[in-house]
C-alpha positions as CSV (number, residue, x, y, z in Angstrom):
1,X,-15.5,1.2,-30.6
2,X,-16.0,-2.7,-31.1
3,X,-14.9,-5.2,-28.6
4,X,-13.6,-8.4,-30.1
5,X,-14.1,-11.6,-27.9
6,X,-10.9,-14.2,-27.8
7,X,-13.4,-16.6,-30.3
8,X,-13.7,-14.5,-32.8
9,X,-9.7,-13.9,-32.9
10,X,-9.2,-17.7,-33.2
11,X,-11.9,-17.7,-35.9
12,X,-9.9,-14.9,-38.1
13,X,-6.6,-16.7,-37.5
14,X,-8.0,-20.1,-38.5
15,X,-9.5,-18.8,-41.7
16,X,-6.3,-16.7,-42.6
17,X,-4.0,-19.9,-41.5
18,X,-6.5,-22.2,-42.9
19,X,-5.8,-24.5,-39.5
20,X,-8.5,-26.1,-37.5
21,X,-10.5,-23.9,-35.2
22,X,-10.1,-26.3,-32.0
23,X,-6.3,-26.4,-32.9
24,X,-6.2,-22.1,-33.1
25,X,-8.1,-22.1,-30.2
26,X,-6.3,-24.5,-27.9
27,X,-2.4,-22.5,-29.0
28,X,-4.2,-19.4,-28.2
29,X,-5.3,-20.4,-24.7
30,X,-2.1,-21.8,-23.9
31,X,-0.4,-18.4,-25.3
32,X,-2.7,-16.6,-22.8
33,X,-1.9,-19.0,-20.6
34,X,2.1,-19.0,-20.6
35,X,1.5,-15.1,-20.2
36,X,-0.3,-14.8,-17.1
37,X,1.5,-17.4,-15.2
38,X,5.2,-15.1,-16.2
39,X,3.5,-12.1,-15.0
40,X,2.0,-14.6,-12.1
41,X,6.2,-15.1,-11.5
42,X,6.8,-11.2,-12.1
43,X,8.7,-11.7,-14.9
44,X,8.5,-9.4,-17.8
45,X,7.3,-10.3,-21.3
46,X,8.8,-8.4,-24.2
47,X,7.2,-9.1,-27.6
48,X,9.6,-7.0,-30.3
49,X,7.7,-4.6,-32.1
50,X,4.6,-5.3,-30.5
51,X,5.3,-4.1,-26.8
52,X,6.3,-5.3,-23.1
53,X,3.9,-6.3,-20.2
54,X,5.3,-5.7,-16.7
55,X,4.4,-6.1,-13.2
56,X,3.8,-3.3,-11.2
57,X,3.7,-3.0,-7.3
58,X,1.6,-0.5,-5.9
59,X,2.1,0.8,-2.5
60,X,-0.6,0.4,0.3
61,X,-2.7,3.6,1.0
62,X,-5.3,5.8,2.4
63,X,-8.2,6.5,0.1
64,X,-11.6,8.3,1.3
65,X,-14.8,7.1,0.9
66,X,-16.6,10.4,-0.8
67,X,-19.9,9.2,0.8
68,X,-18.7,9.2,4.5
69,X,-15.3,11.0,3.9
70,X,-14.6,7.8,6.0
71,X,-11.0,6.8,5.8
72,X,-10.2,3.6,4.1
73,X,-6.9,1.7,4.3
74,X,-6.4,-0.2,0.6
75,X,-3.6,-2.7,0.4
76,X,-1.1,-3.6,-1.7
77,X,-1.4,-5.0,-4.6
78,X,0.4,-5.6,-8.4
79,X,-0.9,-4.5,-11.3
80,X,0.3,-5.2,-14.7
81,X,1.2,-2.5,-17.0
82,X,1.8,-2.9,-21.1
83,X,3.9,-0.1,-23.2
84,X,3.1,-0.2,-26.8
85,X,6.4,-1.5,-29.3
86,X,7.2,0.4,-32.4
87,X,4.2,-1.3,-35.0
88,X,2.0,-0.8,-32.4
89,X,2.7,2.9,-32.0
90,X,2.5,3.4,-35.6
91,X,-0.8,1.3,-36.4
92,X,-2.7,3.1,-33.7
93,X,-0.7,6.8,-34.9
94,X,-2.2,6.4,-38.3
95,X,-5.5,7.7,-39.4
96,X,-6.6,4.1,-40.6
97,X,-5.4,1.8,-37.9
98,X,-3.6,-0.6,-40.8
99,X,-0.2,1.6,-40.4
């Protein structure tokens, strides 16, 4: 499994668009951007076809330390969860990833 860093997305879509890299690269970060500070306000993104990024709340609990067995209170906190949209489902269902 590769991992692709955000540059070398900007380079792909600059060569496929045939834009300017700093131009790709600055609507990128500002898409980024615009995204975190919506799930920042809790609201919920929904890209058709793509999928939907939400934010969750998760309770406060007890967890154990499995060192000490010491208990540990953890707080709150939100968490952001993404459900795949229909392309999506069917690019990763297919044996090629191109769907």
């Amino acid at each position: 499994m590769a991992t692709i860093a955000k540059k070398e997305l900007v380079d792909r879509i600059a060569q496929r668009t045939q834009s300017k890299h700093v131009t790709v690269k600055t609507v990128v970060q500002q898409f980024l951007d615009e995204i975190s500070t919506e799930l920042a306000n809790n609201n919920r993104l929904e890209f058709r076809d793509f999928g939907v990024f939400e934010v969750r709340e998760q309770a406060p609990r007890t967890a154990h330390n499995p060192k000490t067995l010491e208990r540990i209170d953890v707080p709150a906190k939100r968490t952001v969860k993404f459900k795949m949209g229909r392309i999506m489902r069917e690019k990763l269902s297919s044996k090629d990833g191109k769907g």
